[in-house]
BAKELO-89243 format. One line per 4 residues: number of its first residue (from 0); their letters; for each residue x negated, y, z of N, C-alpha, C. Coordinates in pm, 1 decimal. Atoms other than C-alpha are relative to their C-alpha. Layout:
N
NUM = A = X:Y:Z:X:Y:Z:X:Y:Z | ... .
***
This chain:
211
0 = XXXX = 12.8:127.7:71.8:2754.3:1866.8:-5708.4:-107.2:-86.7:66.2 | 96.1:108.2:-68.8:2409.8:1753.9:-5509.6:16.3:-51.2:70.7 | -24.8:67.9:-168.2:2556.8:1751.8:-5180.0:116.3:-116.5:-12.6 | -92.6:171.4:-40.5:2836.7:1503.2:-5280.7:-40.4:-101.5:-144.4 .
4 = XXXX = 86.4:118.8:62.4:2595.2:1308.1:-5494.7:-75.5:-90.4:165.5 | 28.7:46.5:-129.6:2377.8:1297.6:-5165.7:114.0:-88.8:98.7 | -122.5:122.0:-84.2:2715.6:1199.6:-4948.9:18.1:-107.1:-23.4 | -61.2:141.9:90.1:2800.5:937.0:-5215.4:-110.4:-93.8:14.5 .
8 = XXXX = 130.2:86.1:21.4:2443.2:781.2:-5178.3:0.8:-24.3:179.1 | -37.4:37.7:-131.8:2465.8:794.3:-4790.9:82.4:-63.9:36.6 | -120.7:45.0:-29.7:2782.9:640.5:-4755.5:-19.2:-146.3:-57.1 | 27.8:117.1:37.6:2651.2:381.2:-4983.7:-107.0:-97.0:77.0 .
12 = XXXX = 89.2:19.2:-98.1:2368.1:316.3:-4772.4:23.8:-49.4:125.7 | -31.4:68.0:-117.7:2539.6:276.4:-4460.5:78.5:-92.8:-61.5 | -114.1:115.5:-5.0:2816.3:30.5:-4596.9:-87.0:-156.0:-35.3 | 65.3:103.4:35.5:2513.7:-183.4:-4726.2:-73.4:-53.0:103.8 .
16 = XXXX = 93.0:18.4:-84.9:2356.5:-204.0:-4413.0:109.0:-118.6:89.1 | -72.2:121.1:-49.7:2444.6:-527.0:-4195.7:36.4:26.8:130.4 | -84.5:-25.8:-95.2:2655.5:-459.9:-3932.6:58.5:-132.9:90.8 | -18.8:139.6:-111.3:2682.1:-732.1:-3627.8:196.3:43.0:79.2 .
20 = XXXX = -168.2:-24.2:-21.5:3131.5:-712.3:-3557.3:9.0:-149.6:111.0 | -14.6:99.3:-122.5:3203.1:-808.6:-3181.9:159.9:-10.2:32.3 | -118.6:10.5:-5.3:3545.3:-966.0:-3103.0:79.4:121.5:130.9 | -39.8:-77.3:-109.4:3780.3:-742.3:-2880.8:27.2:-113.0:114.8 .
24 = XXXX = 9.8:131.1:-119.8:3707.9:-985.5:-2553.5:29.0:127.2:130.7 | -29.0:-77.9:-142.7:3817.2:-895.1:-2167.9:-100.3:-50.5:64.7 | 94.7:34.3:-81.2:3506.2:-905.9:-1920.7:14.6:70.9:127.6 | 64.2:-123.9:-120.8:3389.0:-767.2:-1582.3:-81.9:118.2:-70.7 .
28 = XXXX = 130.0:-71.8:61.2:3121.7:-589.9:-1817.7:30.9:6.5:-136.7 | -69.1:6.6:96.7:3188.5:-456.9:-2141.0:-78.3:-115.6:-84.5 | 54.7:151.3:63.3:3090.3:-729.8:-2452.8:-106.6:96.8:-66.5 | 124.8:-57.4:95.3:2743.3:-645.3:-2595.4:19.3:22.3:-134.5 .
32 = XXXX = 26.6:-86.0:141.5:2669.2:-443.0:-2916.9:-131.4:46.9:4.8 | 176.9:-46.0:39.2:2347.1:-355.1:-3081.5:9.3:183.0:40.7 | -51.2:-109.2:-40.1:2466.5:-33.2:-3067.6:-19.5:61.6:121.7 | -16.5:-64.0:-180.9:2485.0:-26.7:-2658.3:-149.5:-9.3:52.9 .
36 = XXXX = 115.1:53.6:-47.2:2160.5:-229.2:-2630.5:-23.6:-76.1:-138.5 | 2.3:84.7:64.8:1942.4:-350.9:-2897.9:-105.0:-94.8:31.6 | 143.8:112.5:-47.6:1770.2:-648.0:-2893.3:-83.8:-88.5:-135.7 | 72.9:89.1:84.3:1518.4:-838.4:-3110.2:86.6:-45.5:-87.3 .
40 = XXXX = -92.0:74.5:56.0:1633.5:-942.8:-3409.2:-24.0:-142.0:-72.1 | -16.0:106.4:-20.6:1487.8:-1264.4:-3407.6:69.1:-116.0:98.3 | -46.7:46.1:-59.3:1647.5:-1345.2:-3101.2:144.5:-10.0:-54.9 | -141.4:31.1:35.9:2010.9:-1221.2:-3250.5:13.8:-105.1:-124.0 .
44 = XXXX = -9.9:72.1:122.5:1951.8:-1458.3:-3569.0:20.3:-151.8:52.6 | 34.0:106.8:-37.8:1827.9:-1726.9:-3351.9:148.7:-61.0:76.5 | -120.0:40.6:-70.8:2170.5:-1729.6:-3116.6:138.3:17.5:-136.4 | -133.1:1.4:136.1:2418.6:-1648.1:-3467.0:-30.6:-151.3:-122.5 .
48 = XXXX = 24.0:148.6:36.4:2200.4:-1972.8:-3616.4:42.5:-124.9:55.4 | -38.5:90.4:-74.2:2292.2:-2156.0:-3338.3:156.1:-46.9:19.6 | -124.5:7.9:-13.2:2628.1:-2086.2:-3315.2:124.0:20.8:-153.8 | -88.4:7.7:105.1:2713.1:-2100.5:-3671.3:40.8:121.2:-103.1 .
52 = XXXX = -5.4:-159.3:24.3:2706.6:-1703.1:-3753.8:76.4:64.0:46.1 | -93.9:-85.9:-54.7:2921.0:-1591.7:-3537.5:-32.0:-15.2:142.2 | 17.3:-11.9:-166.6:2878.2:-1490.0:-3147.3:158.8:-55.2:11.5 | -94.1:14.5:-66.4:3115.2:-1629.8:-2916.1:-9.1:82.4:121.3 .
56 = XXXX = -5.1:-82.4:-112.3:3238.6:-1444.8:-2607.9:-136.7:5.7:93.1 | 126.3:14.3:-100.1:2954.1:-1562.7:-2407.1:-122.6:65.8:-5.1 | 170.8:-101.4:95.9:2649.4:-1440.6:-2627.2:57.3:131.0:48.9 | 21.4:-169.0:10.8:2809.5:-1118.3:-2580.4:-11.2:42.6:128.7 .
60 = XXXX = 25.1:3.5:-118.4:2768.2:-1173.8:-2178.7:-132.4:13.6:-4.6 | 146.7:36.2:-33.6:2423.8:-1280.3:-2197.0:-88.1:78.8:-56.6 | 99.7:-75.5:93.5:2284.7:-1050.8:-2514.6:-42.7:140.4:116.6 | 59.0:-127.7:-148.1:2250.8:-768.7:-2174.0:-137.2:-34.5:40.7 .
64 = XXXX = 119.0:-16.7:-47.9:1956.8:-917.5:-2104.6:-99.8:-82.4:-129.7 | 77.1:29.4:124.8:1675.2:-1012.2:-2380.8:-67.5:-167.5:61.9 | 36.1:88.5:-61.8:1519.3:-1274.8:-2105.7:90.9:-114.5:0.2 | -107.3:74.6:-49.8:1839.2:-1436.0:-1990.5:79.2:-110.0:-133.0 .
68 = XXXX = -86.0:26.2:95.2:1986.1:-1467.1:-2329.1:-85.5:-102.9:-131.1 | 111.1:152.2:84.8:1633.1:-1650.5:-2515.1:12.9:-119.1:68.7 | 54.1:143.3:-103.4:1585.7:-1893.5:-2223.5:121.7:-53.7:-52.7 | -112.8:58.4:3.1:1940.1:-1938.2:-2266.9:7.1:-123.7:-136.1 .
72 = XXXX = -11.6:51.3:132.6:1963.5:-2034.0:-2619.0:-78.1:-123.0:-44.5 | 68.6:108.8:-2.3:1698.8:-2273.3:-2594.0:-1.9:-95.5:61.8 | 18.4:85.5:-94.2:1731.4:-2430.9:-2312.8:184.7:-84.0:11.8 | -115.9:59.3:35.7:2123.6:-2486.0:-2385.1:11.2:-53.8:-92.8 .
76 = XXXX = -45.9:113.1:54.0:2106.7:-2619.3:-2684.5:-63.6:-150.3:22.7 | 93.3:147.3:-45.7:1841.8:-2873.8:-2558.5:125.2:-134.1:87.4 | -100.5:52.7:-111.7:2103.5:-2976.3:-2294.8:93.6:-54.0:-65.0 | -138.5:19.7:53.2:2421.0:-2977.8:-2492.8:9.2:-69.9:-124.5 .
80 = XXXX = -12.7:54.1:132.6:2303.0:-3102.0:-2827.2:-155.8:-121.9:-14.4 | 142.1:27.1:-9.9:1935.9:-3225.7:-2766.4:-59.8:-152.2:46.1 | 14.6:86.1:-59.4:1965.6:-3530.9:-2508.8:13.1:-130.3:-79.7 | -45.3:148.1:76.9:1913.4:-3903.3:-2615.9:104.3:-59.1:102.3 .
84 = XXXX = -92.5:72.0:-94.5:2166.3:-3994.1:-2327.4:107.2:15.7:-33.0 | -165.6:-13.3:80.8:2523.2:-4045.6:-2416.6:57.9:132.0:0.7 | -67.7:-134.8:-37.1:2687.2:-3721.7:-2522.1:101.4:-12.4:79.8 | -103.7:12.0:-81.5:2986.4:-3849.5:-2446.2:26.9:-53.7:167.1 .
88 = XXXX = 28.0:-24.7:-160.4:2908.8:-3900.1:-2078.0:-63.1:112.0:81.9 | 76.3:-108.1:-26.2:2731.0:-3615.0:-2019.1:117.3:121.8:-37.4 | -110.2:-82.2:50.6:3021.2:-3425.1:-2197.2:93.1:-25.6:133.2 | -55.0:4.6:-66.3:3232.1:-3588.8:-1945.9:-27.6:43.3:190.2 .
92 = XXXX = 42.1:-65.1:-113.1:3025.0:-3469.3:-1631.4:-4.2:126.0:11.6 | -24.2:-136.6:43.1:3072.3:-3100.9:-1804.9:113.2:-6.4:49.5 | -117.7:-51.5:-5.9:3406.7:-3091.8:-1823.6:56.5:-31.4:121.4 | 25.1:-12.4:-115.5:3419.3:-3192.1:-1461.2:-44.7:100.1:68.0 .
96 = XXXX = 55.0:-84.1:-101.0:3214.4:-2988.7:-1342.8:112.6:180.5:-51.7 | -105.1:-53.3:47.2:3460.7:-2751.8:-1569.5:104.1:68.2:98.9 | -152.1:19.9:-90.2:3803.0:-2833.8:-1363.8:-8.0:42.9:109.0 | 75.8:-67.3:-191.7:3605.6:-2788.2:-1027.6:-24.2:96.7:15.3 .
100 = XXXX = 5.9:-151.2:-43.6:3537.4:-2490.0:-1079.2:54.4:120.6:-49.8 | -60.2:-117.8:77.6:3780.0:-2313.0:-1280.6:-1.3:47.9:-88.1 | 81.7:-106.5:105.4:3573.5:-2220.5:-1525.9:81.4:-49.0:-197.7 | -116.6:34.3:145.8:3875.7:-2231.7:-1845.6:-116.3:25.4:-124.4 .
104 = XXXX = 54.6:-69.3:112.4:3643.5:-2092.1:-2086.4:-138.5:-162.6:-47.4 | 61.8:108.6:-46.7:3384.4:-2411.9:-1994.4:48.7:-113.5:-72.1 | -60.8:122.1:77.7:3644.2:-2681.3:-2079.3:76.6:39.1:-98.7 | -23.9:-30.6:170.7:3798.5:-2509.4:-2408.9:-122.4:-27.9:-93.3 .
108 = XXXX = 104.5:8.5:107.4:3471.1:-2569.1:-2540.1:-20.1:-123.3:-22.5 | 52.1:109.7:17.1:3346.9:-2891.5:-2416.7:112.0:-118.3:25.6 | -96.1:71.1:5.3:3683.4:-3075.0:-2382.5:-20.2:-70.1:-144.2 | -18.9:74.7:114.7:3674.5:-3107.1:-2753.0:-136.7:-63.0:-33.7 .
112 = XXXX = 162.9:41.9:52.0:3280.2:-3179.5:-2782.6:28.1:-152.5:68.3 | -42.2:139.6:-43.4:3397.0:-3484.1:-2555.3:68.8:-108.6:-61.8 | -100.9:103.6:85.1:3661.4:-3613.1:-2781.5:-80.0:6.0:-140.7 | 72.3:-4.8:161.7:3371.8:-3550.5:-3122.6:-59.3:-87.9:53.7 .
116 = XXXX = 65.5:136.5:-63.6:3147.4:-3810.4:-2874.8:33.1:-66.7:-10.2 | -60.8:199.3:-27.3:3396.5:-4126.5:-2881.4:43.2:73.1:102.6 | -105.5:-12.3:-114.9:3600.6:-3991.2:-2559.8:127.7:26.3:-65.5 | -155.8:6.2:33.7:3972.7:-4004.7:-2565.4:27.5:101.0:53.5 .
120 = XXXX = -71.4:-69.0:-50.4:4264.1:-3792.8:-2501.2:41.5:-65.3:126.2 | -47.3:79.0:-113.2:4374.9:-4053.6:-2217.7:-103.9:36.2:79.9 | 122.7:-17.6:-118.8:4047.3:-4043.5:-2033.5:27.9:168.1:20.6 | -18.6:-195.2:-91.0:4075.1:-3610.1:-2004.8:95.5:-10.2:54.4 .
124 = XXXX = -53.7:-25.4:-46.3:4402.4:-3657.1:-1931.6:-57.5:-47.7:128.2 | 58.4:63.8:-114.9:4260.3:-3870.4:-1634.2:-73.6:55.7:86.2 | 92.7:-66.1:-79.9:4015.8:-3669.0:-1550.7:65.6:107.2:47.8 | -93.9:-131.9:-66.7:4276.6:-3385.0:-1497.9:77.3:-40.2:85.9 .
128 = XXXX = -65.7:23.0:-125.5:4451.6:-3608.2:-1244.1:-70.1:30.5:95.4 | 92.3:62.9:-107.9:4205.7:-3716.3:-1084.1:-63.4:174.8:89.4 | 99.0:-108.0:-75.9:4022.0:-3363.5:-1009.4:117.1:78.7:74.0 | -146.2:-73.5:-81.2:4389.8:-3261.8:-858.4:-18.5:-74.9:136.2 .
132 = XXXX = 13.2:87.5:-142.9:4273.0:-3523.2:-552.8:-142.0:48.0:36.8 | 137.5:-12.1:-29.2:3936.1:-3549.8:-404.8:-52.6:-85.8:-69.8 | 31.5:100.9:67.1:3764.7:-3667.5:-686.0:-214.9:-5.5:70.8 | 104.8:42.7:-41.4:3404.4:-3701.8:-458.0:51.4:-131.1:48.2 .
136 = XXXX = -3.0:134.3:-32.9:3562.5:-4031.4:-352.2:23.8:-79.7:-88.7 | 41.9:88.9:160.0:3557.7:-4357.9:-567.6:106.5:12.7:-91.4 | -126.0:-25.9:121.2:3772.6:-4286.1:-863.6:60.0:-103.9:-32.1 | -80.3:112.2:72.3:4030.8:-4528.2:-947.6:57.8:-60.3:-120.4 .
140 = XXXX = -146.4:4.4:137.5:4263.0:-4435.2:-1224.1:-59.6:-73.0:-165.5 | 21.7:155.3:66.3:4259.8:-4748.5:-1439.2:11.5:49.8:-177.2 | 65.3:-48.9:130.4:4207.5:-4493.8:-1802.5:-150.0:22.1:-23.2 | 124.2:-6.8:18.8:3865.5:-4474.0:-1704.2:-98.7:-124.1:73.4 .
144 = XXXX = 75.8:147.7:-2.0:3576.2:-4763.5:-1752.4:-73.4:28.1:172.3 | 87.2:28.8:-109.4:3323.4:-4856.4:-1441.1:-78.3:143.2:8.9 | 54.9:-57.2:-1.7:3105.3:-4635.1:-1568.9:7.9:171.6:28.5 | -53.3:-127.6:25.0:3302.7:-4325.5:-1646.7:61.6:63.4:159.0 .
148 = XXXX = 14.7:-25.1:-191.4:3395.7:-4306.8:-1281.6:-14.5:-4.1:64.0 | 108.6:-41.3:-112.9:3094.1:-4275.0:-1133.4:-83.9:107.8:-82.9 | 63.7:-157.9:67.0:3010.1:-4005.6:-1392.0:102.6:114.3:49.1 | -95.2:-113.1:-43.6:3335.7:-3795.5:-1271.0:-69.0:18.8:151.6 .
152 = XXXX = 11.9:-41.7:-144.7:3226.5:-3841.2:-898.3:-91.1:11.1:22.8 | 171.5:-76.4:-86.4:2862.3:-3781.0:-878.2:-24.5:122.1:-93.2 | -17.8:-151.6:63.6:2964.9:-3462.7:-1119.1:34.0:88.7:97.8 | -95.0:-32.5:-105.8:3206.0:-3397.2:-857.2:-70.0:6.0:145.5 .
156 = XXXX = 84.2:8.9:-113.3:2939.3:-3496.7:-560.5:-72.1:150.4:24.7 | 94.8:-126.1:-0.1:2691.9:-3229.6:-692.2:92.1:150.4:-16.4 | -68.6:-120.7:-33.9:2962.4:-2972.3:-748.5:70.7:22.1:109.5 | -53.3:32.8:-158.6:3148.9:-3019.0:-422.9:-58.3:23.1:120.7 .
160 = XXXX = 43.7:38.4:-124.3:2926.4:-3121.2:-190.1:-175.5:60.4:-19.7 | 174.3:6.2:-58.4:2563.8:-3048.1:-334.1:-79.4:-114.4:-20.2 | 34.6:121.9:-18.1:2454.7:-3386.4:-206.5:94.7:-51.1:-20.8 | -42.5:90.7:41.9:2527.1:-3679.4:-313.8:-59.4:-149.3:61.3 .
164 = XXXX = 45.2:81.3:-75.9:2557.5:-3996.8:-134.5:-55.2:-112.8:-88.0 | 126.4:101.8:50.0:2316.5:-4280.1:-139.1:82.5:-165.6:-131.3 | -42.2:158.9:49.2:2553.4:-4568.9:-205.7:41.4:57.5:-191.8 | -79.4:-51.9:155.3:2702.5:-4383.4:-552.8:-115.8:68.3:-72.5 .
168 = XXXX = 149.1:4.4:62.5:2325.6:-4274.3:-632.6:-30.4:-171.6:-86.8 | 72.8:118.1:20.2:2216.8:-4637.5:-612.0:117.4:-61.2:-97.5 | -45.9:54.5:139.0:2500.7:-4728.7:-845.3:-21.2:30.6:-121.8 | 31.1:-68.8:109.1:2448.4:-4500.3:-1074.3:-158.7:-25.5:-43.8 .
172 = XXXX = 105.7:46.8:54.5:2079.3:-4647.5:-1080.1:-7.5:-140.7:-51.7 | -13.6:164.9:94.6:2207.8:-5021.0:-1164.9:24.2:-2.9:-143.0 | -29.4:-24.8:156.9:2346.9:-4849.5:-1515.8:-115.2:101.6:-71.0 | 54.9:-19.5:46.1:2131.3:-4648.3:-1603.6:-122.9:26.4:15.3 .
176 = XXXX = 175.4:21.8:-6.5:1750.4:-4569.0:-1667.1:-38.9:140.5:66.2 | 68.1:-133.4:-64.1:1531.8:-4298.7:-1513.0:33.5:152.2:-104.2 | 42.4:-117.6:66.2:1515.6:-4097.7:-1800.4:171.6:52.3:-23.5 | -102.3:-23.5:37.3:1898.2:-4115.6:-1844.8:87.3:69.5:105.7 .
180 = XXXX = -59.8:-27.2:-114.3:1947.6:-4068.8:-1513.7:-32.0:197.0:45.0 | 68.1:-165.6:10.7:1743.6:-3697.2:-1511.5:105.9:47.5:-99.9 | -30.7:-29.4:70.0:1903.5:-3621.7:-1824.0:156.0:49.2:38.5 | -75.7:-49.2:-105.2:2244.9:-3650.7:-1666.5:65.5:106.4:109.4 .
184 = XXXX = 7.4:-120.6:-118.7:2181.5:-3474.8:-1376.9:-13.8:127.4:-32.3 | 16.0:-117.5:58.8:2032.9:-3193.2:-1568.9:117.8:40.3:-63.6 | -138.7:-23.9:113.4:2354.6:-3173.4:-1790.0:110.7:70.7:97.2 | -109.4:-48.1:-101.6:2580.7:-3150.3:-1481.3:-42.8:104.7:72.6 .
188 = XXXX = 56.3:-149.2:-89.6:2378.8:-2893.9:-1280.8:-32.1:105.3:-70.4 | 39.5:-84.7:124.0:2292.8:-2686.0:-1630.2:187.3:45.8:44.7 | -88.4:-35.2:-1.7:2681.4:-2647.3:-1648.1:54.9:53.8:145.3 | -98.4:-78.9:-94.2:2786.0:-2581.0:-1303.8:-112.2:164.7:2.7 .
192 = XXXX = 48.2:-127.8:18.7:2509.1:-2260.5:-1326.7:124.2:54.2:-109.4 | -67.3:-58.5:88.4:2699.7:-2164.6:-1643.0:146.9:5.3:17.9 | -74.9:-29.9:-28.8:3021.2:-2191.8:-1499.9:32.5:113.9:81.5 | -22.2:-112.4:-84.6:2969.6:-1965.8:-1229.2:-50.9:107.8:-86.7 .
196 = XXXX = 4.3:-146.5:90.8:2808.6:-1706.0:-1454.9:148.1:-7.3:-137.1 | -129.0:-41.8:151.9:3145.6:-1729.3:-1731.7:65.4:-16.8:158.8 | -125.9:-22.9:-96.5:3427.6:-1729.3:-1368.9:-80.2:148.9:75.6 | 89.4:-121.4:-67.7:3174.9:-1463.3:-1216.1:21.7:143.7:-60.9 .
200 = XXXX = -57.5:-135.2:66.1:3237.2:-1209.8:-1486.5:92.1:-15.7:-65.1 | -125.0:-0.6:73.0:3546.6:-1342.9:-1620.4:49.3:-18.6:-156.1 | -13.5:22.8:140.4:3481.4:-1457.0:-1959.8:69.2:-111.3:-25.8 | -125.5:20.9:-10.5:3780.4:-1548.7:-2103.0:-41.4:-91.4:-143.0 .
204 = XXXX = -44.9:56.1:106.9:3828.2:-1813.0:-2421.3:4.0:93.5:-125.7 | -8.7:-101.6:129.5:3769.8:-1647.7:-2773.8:211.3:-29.2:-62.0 | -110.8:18.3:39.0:4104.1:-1567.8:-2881.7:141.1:-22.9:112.5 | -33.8:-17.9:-72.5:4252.9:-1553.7:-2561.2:33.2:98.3:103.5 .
208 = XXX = -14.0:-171.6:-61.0:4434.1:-1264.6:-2364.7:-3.4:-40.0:168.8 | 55.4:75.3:-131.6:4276.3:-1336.4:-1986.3:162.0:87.1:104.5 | -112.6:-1.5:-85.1:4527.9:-1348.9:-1717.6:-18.8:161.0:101.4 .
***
């Protein structure tokens, strides 16, 4: 009678205890669990606050390292949610830098953060022509304003090429300001890092069975 009083009180014990449930995702590396590795649990509160209470595929890339995965959290949402410079241009130098490099998991996210900014469905489609050509040269296609395509091609400069030439610098300094102009830049070079780490190990779209 004690020992399955005891059981009955154990059993209760564990089911009350809070249990972190990771999606079945495909990686190079399996998807983190407290279980495999634990980590701080101000840090896991701080990235399930951020993201709404739930990890996405990515967190469960990054929770491998305790370093990788704070800086992260802070320093991305600064970037992605944080900037006084137009989201929706900055969104659109993401999802560029996106297309260029493959990285599917990249533009499922911020495709739609582009169209919550004021961007259209016409302009992505546009931008999905366009990155089918060489979009480091001056962009044409007559769905996107002055501005918007010289944000695809000096996205496209720095992912491409790196450098970026002077004359499509110095335009890009007639529109906007110093601070907008950093801000920018940071946005587009923040994402192409994070692209190559999600195509690098193959993190695939939540809810998605990877090719």
């Amino acid at each position: 009678m004690c020992r399955t009083v005891v059981k009955a009180l154990v059993n209760l014990a564990l089911c009350s205890c809070p249990t972190i449930h990771s999606p079945v995702i495909h990686m190079r590396i399996p998807a983190w669990t407290p279980e495999q590795k634990h980590q701080p649990q101000d840090l896991v509160d701080a990235i399930l606050a951020r993201r709404g209470g739930e990890f996405i595929n990515l967190d469960l890339a990054l929770l491998w390292s305790e370093p990788v995965a704070r800086g992260w959290n802070v320093y991305l949402k600064n970037i992605r949610t944080g900037l006084p410079t137009s989201r929706r241009l900055c969104e659109l130098g993401i999802c560029t830098v996106a297309l260029l490099t493959g990285a599917q998991y990249e533009y499922h996210h911020h495709a739609p953060d582009f169209l919550t900014a004021g961007g259209t469905q016409a302009e992505l489609d546009a931008l999905n022509r366009i990155v089918q050509g060489d979009a480091c040269q001056p962009v044409v296609d007559a769905a996107l304003g002055d501005i918007e395509r010289l944000v695809v091609q000096y996205a496209a400069q720095m992912t491409r090429k790196v450098t970026v030439e002077d004359g499509l610098f110095a335009a890009l300094k007639a529109r906007f300001t110093n601070t907008e102009l950093v801000e920018l830049t940071a946005a587009i070079a923040t994402y192409n890092m994070v692209a190559r780490f999600l195509v690098a190990l193959h993190v695939s779209p939540e809810g998605e069975t990877p090719r």
